[in-house]
Structures are given as C-alpha cells and as structure tokens.
C-alpha positions in Angstrom: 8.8 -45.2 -50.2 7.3 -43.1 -47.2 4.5 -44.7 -46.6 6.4 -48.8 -47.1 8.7 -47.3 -43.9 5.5 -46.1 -41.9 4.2 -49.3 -42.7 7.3 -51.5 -42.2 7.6 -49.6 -38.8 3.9 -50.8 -37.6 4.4 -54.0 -38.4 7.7 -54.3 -36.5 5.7 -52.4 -33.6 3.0 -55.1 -34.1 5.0 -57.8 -34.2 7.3 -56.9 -31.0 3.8 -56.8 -29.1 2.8 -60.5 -30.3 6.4 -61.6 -28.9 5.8 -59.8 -25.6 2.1 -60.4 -24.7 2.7 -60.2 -21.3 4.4 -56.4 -21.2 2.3 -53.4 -20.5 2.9 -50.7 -23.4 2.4 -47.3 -22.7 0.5 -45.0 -25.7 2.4 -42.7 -27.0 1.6 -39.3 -24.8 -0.3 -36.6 -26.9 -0.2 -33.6 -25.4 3.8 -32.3 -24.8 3.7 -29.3 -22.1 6.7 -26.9 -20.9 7.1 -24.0 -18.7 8.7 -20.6 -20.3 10.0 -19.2 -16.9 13.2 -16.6 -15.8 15.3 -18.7 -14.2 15.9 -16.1 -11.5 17.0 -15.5 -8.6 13.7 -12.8 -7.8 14.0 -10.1 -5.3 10.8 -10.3 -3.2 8.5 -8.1 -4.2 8.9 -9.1 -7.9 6.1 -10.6 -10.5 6.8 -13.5 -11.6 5.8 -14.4 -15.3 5.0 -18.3 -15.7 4.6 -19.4 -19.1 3.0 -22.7 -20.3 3.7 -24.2 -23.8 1.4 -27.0 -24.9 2.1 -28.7 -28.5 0.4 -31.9 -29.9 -3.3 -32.0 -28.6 -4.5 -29.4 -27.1 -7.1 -29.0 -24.0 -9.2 -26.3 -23.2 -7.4 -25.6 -19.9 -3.7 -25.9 -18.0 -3.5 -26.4 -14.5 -0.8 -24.6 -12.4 0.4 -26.4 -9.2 1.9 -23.3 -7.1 3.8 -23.5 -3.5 6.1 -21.7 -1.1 9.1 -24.2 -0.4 8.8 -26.5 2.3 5.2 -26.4 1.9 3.1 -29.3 1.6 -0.3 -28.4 0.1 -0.5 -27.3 -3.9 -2.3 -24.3 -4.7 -4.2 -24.9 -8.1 -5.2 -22.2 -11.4 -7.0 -23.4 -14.0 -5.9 -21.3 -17.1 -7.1 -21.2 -20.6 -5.1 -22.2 -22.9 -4.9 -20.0 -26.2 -3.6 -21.5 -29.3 -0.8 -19.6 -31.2 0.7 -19.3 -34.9 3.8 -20.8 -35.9 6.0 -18.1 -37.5 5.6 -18.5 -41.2 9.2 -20.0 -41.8 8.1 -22.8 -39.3 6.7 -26.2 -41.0 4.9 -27.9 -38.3 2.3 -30.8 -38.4 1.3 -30.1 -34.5 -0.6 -27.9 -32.6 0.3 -25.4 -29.9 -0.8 -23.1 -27.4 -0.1 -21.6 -24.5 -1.4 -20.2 -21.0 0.2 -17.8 -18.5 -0.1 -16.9 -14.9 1.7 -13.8 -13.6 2.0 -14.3 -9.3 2.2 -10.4 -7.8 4.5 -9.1 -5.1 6.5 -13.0 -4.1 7.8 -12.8 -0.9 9.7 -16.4 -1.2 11.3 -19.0 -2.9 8.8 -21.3 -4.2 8.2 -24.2 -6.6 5.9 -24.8 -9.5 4.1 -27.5 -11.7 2.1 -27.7 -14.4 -0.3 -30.3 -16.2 -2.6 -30.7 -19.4 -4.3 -33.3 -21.1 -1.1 -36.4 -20.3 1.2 -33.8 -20.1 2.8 -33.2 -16.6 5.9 -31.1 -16.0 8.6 -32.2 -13.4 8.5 -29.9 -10.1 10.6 -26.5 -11.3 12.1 -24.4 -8.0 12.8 -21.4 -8.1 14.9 -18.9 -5.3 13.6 -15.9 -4.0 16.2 -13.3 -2.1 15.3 -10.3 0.0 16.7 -6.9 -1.2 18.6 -4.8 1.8 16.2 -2.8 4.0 17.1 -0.2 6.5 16.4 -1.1 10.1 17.6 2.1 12.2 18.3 5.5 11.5 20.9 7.6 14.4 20.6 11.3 13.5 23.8 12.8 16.0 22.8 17.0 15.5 25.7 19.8 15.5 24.1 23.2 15.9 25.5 26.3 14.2 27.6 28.3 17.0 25.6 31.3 17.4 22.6 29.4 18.7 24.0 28.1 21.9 22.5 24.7 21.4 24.3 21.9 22.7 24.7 18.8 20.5 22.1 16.5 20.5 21.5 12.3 19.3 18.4 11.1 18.0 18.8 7.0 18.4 15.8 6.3 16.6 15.8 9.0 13.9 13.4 9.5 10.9 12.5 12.6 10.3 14.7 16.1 10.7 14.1 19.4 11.7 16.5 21.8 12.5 18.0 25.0 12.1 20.1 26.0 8.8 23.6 25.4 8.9 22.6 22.4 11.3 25.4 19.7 10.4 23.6 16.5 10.2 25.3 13.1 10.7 23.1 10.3 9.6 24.0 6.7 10.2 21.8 3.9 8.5 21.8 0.2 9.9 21.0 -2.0 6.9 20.0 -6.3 7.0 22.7 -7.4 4.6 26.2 -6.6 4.1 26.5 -3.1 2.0 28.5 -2.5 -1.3 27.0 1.3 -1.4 24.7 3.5 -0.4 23.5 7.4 -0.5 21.2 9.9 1.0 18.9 11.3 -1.7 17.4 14.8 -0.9 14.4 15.5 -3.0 14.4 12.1 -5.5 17.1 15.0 -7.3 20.5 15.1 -5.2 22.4 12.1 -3.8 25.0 12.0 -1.3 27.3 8.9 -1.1 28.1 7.7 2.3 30.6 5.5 3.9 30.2 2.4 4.1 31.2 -0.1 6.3 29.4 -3.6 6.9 26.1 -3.4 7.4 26.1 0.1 8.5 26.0 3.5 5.8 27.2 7.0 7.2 27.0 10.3 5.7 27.4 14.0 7.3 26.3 17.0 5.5 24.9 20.5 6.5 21.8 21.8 6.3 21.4 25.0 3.8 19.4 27.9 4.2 16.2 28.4 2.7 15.6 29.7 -0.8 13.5 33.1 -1.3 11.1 31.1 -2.8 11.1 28.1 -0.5 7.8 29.2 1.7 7.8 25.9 3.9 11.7 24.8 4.4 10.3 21.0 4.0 12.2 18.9 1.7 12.7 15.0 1.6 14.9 12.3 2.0 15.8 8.6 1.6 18.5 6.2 1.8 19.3 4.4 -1.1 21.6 0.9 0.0 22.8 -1.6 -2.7 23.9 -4.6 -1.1 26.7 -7.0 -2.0 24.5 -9.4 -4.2 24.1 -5.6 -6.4 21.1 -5.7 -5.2 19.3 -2.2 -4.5 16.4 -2.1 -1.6 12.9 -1.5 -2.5 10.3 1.3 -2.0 12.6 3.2 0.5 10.6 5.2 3.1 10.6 8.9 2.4 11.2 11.4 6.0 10.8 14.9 6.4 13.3 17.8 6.4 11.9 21.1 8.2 14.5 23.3 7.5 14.0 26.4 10.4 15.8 30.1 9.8 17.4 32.2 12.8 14.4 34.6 12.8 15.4 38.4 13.1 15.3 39.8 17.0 12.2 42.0 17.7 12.9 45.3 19.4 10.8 48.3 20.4 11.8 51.5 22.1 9.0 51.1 25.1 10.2 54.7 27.4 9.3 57.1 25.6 7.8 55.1 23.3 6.4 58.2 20.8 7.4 61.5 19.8 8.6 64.0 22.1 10.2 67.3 23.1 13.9 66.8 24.4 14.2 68.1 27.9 16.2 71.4 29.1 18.4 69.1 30.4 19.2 67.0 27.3 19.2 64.1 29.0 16.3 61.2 28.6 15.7 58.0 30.1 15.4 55.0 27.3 13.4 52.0 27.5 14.2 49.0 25.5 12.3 45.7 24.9 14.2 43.1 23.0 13.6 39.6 22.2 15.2 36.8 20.0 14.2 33.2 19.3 17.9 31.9 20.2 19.0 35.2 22.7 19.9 38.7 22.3 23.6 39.3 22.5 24.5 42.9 22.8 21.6 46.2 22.2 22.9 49.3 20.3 21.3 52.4 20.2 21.5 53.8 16.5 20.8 57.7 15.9 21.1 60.7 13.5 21.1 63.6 14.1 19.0 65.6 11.2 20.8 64.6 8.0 24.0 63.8 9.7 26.1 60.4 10.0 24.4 57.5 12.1 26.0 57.0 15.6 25.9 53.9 17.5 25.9 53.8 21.0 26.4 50.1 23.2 23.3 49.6 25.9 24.4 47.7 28.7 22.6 43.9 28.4 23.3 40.3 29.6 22.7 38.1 26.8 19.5 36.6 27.1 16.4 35.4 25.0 13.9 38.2 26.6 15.9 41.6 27.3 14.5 44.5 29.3 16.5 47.8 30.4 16.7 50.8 31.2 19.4 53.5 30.0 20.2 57.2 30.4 20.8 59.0 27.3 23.0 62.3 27.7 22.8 64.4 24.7 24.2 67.8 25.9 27.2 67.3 23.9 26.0 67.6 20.4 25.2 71.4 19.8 21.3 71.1 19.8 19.3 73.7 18.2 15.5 74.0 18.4 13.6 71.7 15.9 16.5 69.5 15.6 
C-alpha cells in the first residue's frame, strides 16, 4: 500500500509538470540547516556560543557570516561540521551534524548567518548591552581630632591612604541609572551605599591596624548593579594604606647620663621631643627609690619638634646620700 502512494504521488508530480511545461520547479533542498543560539540580550564582554544544526545531506564544512550591526561587510568561518547520534528513542531516516563557533569578549550587538550545502539561514540579530562602569571616584577625608588635620577632597580619587580612624566618604559616578551598589574591602566585607541616580555614596571609618597586619594595605572596589539588574564587570581594585599615630620620641638631652645631684638639689633638664602629628604637653615622670611615681608638667607650646629647658628643684623631698 506504501509504495502504490509513493508511486501514485510521482505520477501526480509527473503529470502536473507535463501540464505546466513552461514553470520553473525548484528541487527539493537537501541539506536543512539551523542556528542553536541564546536569544540574549549579552552584556559585552560575554562569549557568545553559536550553534549550527545540519540534517539531510551533509557537507564537510558550514560557513558562518558574522557582523557588528550597521555594518556592511560579512566576516566568514569555515567550520567542520561533525556528525552526531540520534538518541536511541529517536527513529530518523536523515542525517545530522553540527558545527559551533564560540566569538570571545563581544563588545556589540551584531548579526549572524549561516550556510551549507543549499541550506542558508535567514539573517538572526542579536542585542548587545553594556554593564554599568564607574566613571569617577570623590574621596571627601575627615581626620581624627587629635591630628590637627584639616579636612581635605580628592576629586579624582582612587586609591586611599590615611590615618586610622580617618572617616572616609566615597562617592562613585556610574554610566547608567543605579538600582544598588557597595564598597567591598578585601573581595570579603561589603558596604551598601546610597544610592541615587547615577551616583553611589557610602561613608565609613578607617580601623586600626591588626597586630598581625605588618603593611596596613588592604583593597577595595565598588560593586554597582544597574537598573536592567545588571552588575558591572571586572571592577578595578585601589589601594588602602592604612597609617597609625606613631608614639612621640623623647630623650632627656641635659644631663643626658648618670649623675651626682648637686648640694643645691636643684638641676637644669633638657628635653628633646618630637611627634609625627605634634607634641601637646611634656611631663616629667620620677620615683624616688621604690616610692610612688610623681608627675611633674614641663612648660611646652604644642608643636611637632619640642625643645626646652626646665629647672628641677628637688630640695623638698628629704634626700639622703645614694638615693
């Protein structure tokens, strides 16, 4: 019964051409081709994944068209094709294959076509957005009191250094309208900011170094996540020098070694002091034998580099010889 419809089919097929000898019939096309592609949109900087499928008869080679949109000129890969299996439920008469072309790091929307044997796809296009990416950094610096810095604004900020218990406000200028973002400090702790527009903020003080924290560097970036939810890409990673208040230096210069007190009691002291952000006030501190510890105020303007001189009376404190 099969083979009486193939055969009644020809004839009709045969007989429609004898009616029509003037038509131009087209053979029937042989080799049936299809791309396997996400739809998208891609954030540039993706790979895209283009797969061909061929069925019916197969050639030795595909060839990719490729273009940016709004180009004119095609870019052409010839690509093997490789034949595959049907999975074992499938009955299939035909033959397939397919070839694949993986396009690194696209920057833009672009369109693509394929051909093999007869086979031609239409034109596919595909969209290509750009994730946010930070344009500016303004780094506005608040010093801790006690160093008698004034505040100070970095317009073009990047990297930070700066004492501890520096407070830090950090504003990021983004190129697309923000749904989030945060300031992550060593890939480990995040920071959400405010957002408003295209611009992130966040504030936050700089601690003091750990006892096993030899540099004070650390790291930083700004994460931003646009309104599209989409999250910018390969963030640039600045510096954080974190600087202590190192400890004042000060030496007794007059006498400056052991000695024999004086009939009188009374000495002349000497005092060099110094102190990366200024000296504010120089005590003397003593003790007598195994006695208390005194504390007696030297007269000193506050300053970074501090130099006196000061008379020491000691007749009031019942001296003995050897004491």
């Amino acid at each position: 019964i099969l083979f009486i419809g193939l055969l009644h089919q020809t004839l009709v097929d045969v007989g429609h051409r004898w009616l029509h000898p003037t038509l131009v019939f087209s053979p029937p096309q042989r080799t049936h081709i299809a791309f396997d592609v996400k739809p998208g949109p891609y954030i540039a900087g993706d790979d895209v994944d283009i797969r061909i499928h061929l069925n019916g008869d197969i050639p030795s080679s595909a060839t990719l068209r490729r273009r940016h949109t709004g180009e004119e000129t095609w870019l052409e890969e010839e690509l093997l094709t490789e034949t595959t299996s049907p999975a074992s439920s499938q009955v299939t008469t035909e033959d397939s294959a397919q070839a694949r072309y993986v396009w690194r790091d696209i920057q833009q929307s672009f369109e693509i076509q394929a051909s093999a044997g007869d086979g031609l796809t239409q034109v596919q296009q595909l969209t290509v957005i750009d994730p946010p990416v930070v344009t500016g950094l303004r780094l506005e610096y608040d010093y801790p009191p006690y160093s008698g810095l004034p505040p100070r604004v970095e317009a073009e900020g990047g990297d930070i250094r700066a004492l501890a218990g520096t407070r830090i406000r950090l504003t990021a200028a983004s190129t697309k309208m923000l749904a989030s973002a945060e300031l992550v400090l060593d890939d480990s702790l995040s920071i959400p900011a405010d957002v408003v527009d295209r611009h992130a903020t966040v504030e936050w003080t700089l601690p003091r170094r750990s006892s096993g924290d030899s540099s004070g560097v650390r790291r930083y970036h700004i994460r931003l996540v646009d309104i599209s939810r989409i999250e910018n890409r390969d963030p640039i990673h600045y510096a954080i020098e974190i600087l202590d208040d190192e400890s004042p230096v000060v030496a007794i210069s007059v006498p400056g070694h052991d000695s024999d007190l004086p009939e009188s009691e009374r000495i002349a002291l000497g005092v060099e002091a110094s102190d990366d952000f200024g000296v504010a006030r120089v005590d003397l501190v003593y003790r007598i034998n195994s006695g208390e510890t005194h504390r007696r105020r030297l007269s000193a303007p506050p300053s970074q580099q501090v130099s006196l001189r000061s008379p020491w009376d000691l007749t009031g404190n019942d001296l003995l010889p050897e004491d």
